[in-house]
N, C-alpha and C positions, 0 to 999 in steps of 0.2 A: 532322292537321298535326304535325310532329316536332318537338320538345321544342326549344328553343334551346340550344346547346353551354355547356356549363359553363363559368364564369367562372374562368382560374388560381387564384386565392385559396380559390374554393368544391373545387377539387380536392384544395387541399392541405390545406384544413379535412377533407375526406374522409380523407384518408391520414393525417393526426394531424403533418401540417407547420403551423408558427407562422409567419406572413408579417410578424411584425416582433419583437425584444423591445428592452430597457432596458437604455439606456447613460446613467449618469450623470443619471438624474434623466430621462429624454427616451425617448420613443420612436421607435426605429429601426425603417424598413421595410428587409425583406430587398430584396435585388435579383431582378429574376424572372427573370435570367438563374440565379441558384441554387435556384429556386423550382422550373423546370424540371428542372436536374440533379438536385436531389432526389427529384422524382417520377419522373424515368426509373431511377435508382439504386433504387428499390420497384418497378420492373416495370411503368410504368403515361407518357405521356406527358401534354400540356399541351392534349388533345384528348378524348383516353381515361381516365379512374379506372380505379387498379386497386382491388381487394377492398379498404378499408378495413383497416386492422392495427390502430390506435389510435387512433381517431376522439375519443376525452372531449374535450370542449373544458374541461370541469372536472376537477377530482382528483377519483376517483371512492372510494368508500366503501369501509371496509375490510370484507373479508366477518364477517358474526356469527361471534364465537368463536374468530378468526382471530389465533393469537398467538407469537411469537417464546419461546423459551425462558427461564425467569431460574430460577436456584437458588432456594430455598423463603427459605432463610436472608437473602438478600442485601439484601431490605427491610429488614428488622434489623438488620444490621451490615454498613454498605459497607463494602468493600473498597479497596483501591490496592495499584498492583505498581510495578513497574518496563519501563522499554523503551529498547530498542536497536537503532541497524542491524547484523545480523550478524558481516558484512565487517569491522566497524570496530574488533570484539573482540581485542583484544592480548593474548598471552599467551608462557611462555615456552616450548610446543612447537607451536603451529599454526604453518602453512606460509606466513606473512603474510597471512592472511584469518583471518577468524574462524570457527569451523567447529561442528560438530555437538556437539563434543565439550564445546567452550567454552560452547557453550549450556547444557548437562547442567552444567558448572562456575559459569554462572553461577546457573541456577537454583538451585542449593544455597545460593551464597551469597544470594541475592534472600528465597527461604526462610527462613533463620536470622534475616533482619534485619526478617519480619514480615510481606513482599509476599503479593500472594495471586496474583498474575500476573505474569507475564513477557510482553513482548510484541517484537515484530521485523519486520522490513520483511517484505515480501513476499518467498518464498519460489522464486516459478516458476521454468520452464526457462527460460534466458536463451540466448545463441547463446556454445555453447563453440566456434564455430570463428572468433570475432570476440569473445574476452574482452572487448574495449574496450568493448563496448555492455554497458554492466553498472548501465544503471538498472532498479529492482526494477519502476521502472512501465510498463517498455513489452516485457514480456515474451513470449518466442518461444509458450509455452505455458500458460497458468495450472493446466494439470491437473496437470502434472509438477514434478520439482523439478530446482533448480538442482545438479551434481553438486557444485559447486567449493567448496560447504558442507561437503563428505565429510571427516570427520575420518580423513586415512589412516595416521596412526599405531598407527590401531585394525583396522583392514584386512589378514588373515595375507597373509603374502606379498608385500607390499608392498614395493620398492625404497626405500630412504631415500637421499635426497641428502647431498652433504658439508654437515656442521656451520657449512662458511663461506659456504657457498651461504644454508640456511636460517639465517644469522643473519643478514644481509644483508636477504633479505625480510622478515624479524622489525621490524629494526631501523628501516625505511621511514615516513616521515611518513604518505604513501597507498599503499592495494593496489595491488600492480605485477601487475594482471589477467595479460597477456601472460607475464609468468614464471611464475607462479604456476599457467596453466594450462597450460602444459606442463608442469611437475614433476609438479603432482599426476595429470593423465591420465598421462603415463607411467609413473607408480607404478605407479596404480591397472590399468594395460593388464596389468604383470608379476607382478600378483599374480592379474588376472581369468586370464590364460595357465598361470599357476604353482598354484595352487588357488583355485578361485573360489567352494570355499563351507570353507574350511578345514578344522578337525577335528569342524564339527557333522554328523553325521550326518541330519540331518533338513533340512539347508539344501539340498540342489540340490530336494528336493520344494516348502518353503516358496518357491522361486522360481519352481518350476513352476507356484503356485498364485497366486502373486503375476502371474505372464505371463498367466495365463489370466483374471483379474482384469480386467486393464489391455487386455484384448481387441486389436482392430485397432485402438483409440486410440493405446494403446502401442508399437503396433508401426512405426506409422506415424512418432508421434515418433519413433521411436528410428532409422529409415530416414533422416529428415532430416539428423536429425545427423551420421550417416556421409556420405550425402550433400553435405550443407552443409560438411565439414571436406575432401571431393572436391573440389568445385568450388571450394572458397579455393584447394586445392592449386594450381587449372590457370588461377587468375588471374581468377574470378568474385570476388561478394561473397556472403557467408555465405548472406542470404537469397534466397528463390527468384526473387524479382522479375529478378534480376543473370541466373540460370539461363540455357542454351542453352535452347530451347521443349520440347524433348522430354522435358528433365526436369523441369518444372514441372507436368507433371500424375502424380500418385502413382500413377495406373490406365493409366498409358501403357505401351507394349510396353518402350522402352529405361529404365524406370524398375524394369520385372518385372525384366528379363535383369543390371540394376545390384545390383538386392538379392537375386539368386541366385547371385551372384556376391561378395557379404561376406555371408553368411550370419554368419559369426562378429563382424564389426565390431557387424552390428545387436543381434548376440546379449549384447555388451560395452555399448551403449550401453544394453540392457535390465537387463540387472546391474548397471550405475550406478543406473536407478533404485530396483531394489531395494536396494541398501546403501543409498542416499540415504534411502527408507522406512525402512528399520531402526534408523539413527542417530537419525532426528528423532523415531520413535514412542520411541526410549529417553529422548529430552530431554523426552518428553513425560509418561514414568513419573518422570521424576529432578523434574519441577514438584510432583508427588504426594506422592513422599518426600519431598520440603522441607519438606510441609504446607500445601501450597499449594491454597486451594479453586476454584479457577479454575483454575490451570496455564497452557498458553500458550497467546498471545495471538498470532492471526496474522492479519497482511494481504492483503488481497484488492485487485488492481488493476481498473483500472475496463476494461480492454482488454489487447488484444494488439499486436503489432506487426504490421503486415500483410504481411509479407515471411518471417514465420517457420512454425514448425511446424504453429499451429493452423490458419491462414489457408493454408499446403499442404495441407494435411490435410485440411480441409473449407470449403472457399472456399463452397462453395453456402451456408451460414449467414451472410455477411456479402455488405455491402452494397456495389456496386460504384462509386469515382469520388467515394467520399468518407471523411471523417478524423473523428476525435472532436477538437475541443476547446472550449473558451470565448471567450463572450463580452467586448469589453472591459472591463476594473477600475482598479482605485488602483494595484493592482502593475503591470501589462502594457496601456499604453493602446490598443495596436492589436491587443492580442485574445492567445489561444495557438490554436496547432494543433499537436495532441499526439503526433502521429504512428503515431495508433495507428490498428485497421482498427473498423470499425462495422457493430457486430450487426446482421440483420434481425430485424425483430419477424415479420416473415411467417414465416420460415423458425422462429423458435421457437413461434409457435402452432403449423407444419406438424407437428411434430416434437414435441407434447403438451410441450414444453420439457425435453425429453431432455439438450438439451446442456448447459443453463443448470444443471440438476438435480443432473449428475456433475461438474459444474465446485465449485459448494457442496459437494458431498459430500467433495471432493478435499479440501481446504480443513481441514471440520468433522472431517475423522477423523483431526486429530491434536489438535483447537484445542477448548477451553475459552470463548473468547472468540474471534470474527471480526469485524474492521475490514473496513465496505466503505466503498470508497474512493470518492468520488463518490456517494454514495447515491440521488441525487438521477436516475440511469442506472435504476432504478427505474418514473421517470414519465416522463423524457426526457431524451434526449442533445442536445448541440451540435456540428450537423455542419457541417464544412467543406469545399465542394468543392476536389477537387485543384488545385494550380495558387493555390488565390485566397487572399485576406488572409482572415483569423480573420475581420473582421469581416464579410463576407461569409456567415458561415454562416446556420443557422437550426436552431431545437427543432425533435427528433422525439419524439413521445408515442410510448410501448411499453406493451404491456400488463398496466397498474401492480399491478391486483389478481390477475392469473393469474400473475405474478414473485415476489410477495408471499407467495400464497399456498403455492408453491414453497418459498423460502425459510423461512416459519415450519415446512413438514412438514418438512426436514429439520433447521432447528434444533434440533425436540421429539426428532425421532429421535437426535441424536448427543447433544445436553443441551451445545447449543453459544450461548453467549451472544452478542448481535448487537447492533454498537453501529453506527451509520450515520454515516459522516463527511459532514456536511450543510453545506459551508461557499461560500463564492461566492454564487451568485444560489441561492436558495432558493425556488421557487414559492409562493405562497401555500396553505396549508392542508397541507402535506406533511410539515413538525415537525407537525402533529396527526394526520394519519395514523402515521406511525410511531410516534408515541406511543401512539395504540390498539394498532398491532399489537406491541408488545412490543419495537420496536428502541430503545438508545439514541440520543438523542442525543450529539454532539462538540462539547463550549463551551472555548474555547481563554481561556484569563485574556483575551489581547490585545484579543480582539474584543468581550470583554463589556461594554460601554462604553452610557452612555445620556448626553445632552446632554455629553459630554465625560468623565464622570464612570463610574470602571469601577465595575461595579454589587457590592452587598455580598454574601456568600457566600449569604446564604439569599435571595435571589431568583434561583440558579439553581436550573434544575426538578430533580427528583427521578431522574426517568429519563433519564437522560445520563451520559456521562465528561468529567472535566474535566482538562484539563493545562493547561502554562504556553507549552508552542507542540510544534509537531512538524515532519515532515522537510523541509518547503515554507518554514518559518518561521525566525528566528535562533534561539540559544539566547537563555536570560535577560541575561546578560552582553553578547552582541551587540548584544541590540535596545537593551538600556541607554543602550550606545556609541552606537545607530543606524549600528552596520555595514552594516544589511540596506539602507538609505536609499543611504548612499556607492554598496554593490556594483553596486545598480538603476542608479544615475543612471554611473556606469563601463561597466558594459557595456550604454548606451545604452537599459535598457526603458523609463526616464521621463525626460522632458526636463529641461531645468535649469531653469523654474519650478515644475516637479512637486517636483521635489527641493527645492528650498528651502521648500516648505508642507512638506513631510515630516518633513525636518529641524525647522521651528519646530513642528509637531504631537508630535514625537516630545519635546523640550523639556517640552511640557506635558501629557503621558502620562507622566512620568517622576515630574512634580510630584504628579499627579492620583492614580499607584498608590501613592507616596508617602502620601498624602492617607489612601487607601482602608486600607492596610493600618495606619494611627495610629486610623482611625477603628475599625477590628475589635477594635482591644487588641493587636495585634499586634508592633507596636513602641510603644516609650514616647514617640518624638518623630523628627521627621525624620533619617536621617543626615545629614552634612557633604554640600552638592554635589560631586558628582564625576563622570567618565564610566567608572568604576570603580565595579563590584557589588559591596558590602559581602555579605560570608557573611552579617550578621543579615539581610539584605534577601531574598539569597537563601532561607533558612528563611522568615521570615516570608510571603515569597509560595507556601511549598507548602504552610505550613500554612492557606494562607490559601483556597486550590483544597481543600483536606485536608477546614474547615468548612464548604462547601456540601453540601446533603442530595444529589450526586449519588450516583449507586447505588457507580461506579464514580472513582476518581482516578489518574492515571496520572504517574509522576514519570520526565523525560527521564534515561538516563543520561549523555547529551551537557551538562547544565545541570548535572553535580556535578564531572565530572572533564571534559570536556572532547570533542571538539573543538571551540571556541569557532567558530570558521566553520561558515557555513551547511553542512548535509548537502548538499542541493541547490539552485541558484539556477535557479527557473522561470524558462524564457524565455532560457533558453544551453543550448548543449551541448557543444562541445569548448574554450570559451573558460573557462570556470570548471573547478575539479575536481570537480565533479559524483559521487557514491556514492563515491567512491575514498578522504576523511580517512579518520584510525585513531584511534581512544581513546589520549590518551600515556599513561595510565597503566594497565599492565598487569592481569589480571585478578588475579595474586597479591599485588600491593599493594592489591588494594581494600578489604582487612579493616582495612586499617591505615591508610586514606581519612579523612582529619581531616572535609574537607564532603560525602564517600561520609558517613560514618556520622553526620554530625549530621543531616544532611536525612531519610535512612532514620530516624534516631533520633526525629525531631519527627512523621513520617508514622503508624509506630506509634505513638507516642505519643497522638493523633489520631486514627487509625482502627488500633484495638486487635482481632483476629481474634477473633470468637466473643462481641462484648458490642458495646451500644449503648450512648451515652453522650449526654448533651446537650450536645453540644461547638458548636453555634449560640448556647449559653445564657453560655460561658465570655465572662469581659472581662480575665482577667489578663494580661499583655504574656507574651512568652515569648520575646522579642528586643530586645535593648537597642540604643536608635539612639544 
């Protein structure tokens, strides 16, 4: 007699789909109308299972012996650096972005004033023929790099624009993406035409070696791009989705006869990458020469865009008819859908996790330390099918300990330290796996809170970085104000009851850090009320993150000089300015930074290179209220 047909929920339990989680205290069932979509986006219908990808109903065990990289030293003497968004770097020769060069600029100064790290948004290929899409999180390619980083000052042969041109973009509150990348590509066109490896004699080989490297990975980005900046030409959109159909598949005949025909455009967009390599591995020797025992600090996004390079490139790795993002929270109550494409776990078993393998290795071979963004993409994502509200999605389990185990071989191989940004829904038991396996955790001041009360430095754990908020969060001075509260409830993500608990929560968060940092010794007694960040306040909250035994501490450069507005406001995208503020203050006035150098000043002072200290044991004030 034949087996009775499997029940939906029992199917999706097979495939490592979740049929309900937690909103708010309460458990939601998914809808089975996305219960379906998701098992057909894995290859398998609401009749049929397919193979099983990540079936754990529990987090499963870290393998014996299985461990992310740390320097020998860093139990003894944590560290702290410095971080920034790129772009936002001002100075007085970049091209109105911040660029390679400024990075090697700022690393020296970050150096000198005691940092062990420098850190920076994500890096990847974004869509140069659609500058406007210029969030680091929803990147065309994570292998590659963004070229518009390229310092072309430093590039022989290069065109330079008039002086009134580039002071203009200098002079810009935000990145004027669109200008900006047309100047700097058409420099960078008349010098790859004019000499494209200048007077080094050895550079058209180190490109040769660099192309053969980058395989048909490279090559295929570098097709898009030509492509992509075609079809803007004839009134497409950048990404392939927009595309006529013929050229949406990379192995198609009029896609052959298109890239036999720019033979040189692909060959210019390959030589961006290489310069782009060259500059960033120099900012990555200029973290060393600082004296920098870490160096930099790079980010890793949790996705791609699904309309860009990688997702033309190799669509067979993702999953069809659905999106990454989260479930509802405090910030966004009907969810986000992040617009990015989602991995199949099939196709990375298929594939011994080739792809996942080079994507890490892109990453680690310039970086000291790697942020992964989501870490939690690890054990499972949040998928949204297309078309529907956030909340409609549902978790897909991936294969937690064959990703894992991934990531720690190349950790040990590049001697690249791994801090996991674990923030949102957390699963149960996943801050303790990554705790065995050698990732840090990410404890944000804001969020460290117990019965209202933010918690004292030494009950943060050990293995972690700590900062005072990062690029999703306000700076210190905002949230003070409760800017972040206003912005939300303006452009509609919480309604005006949310908003007014917010605002009266944020009132007594202000009392409470207050509280917390008289209680360390930190200040001698509360400042005067005000919606204005005293500098002692400021210090005193980094040195306050400074004495928790995390391994690592990480100090905004947005919370000393500025820009007080959010980096980016989740849950908008052309109605806010989104990646595009700038640092007002330049990178040559930073030496001479009254709250640049006392907060640098109090960090070292705190977490001193090369000695331990009992600095959990100190009760002297060291900031007057």
């Amino acid at each position: 007699m034949p087996s009775a047909p499997s029940t939906l929920p029992h199917l999706c339990r097979q495939n490592g789909i979740t049929t309900e989680y937690e909103e708010s205290g309460a458990v939601r069932p998914v809808p089975e109308e996305s219960l379906r979509t998701l098992l057909q986006s894995l290859g398998g219908t609401s009749a049929a299972p397919v193979a099983a990808t990540a079936p754990q109903p529990e987090m499963p065990q870290v393998p014996a012996g299985l461990s992310c990289f740390q320097p020998a030293w860093l139990e003894r003497s944590p560290a702290w650096g410095l971080t920034c968004q790129l772009y936002e770097l001002r100075s007085a020769r970049n091209w109105g972005i911040g660029d390679f060069r400024d990075l090697r600029d700022l690393a020296a100064l970050a150096g000198e004033v005691g940092a062990d790290f420098l850190g920076v948004n994500p890096l990847h290929a974004l869509f140069l023929a659609d500058p406007l899409r210029c969030s680091p999180f929803s990147p065309s390619n994570r292998r590659f790099l963004n070229p518009l980083y390229i310092a072309v000052d430093e590039v022989p042969g290069a065109d330079t624009p008039s002086e009134t041109m580039l002071a203009e973009l200098r002079a810009g509150e935000m990145v004027d993406y669109p200008a900006v990348a047309d100047l700097k590509l058409g420099a960078l066109r008349s010098a790859f035409d004019r000499c494209p490896f200048g007077s080094d004699p050895q550079a058209e080989a180190a490109l040769g070696a660099f192309r053969e490297a980058g395989g048909s990975s490279l090559w295929r980005h570098a097709l898009f791009e030509v492509l992509s900046r075609e079809m803007v030409a004839r009134g497409h959109g950048a990404g392939w989705t927009d595309w006529p159909e013929a050229m949406q598949d990379w192995q198609g005949e009029a896609v052959a006869r298109f890239a036999a025909d720019h033979e040189s455009d692909v060959a210019f967009q390959i030589w961006l990458q290489w310069i782009a390599s060259l500059q960033l591995s120099a900012a990555k020797e200029a973290t060393h020469a600082a004296g920098m025992r870490i160096g930099l600090y790079l980010d890793l996004a949790v996705g791609e865009a699904p309309d860009g390079s990688a997702a033309w490139s190799h669509p067979e790795l993702l999953l069809p008819g659905v999106g990454l993002g989260a479930p509802p929270d405090v910030f966004a109550t009907e969810g986000q859908s992040w617009g990015l494409a989602a991995p199949s776990p099939r196709a990375l078993i298929e594939r011994d996790f080739a792809p996942y393998r080079n994507m890490i290795a892109a990453q680690m071979g310039y970086a000291g330390a790697l942020r992964i963004d989501h870490a939690m993409a690890l054990w499972q994502l949040f998928l949204v099918p297309e078309g529907q509200s956030a909340r409609a999605g549902a978790h897909l389990r991936y294969p937690f300990a064959e990703m894992l185990r991934v990531l720690a071989e190349q950790s040990e191989e590049h001697g690249t330290t791994v801090i996991g940004e674990d923030l949102g829904f957390v699963p149960a038991g996943f801050r303790e796996a990554m705790a065995e396996a050698g990732v840090l955790s990410y404890r944000i001041l804001y969020f460290e809170k117990m019965d209202g009360a933010f918690l004292p430095p030494e009950r943060y754990p050990a293995l972690a970085l700590a900062c005072l908020s990062t690029h999703d969060l306000p700076t210190l001075a905002a949230w003070w104000r409760a800017d972040d509260v206003v912005l939300r409830r303006t452009h509609g993500l919480v309604d005006e009851a949310s908003s007014v608990e917010q605002l009266a929560l944020r009132a007594r968060e202000r009392t409470a850090l207050t509280q917390s940092l008289v209680a360390a010794g930190l200040l001698r007694s509360p400042p005067a009320e005000t919606t204005e960040l005293a500098d002692e306040l400021l210090e005193a909250a980094h040195r306050f993150i400074a004495r928790t035994p995390c391994r690592l501490t990480a100090v905004r450069l947005a919370d000393l000089i500025g820009p007080i507005a959010p980096t980016n406001l989740p849950g908008t995208v052309n109605a806010y300015p989104n990646w595009r503020l700038r640092c007002p203050v330049p990178l040559e006035r930073l030496p001479d930074d009254a709250r640049f150098l006392r907060v640098t000043a109090a960090m070292s002072a705190e977490r001193p290179r090369g000695t331990h200290d009992a600095r959990l044991r100190r009760s002297t004030p060291v900031a007057r209220g």
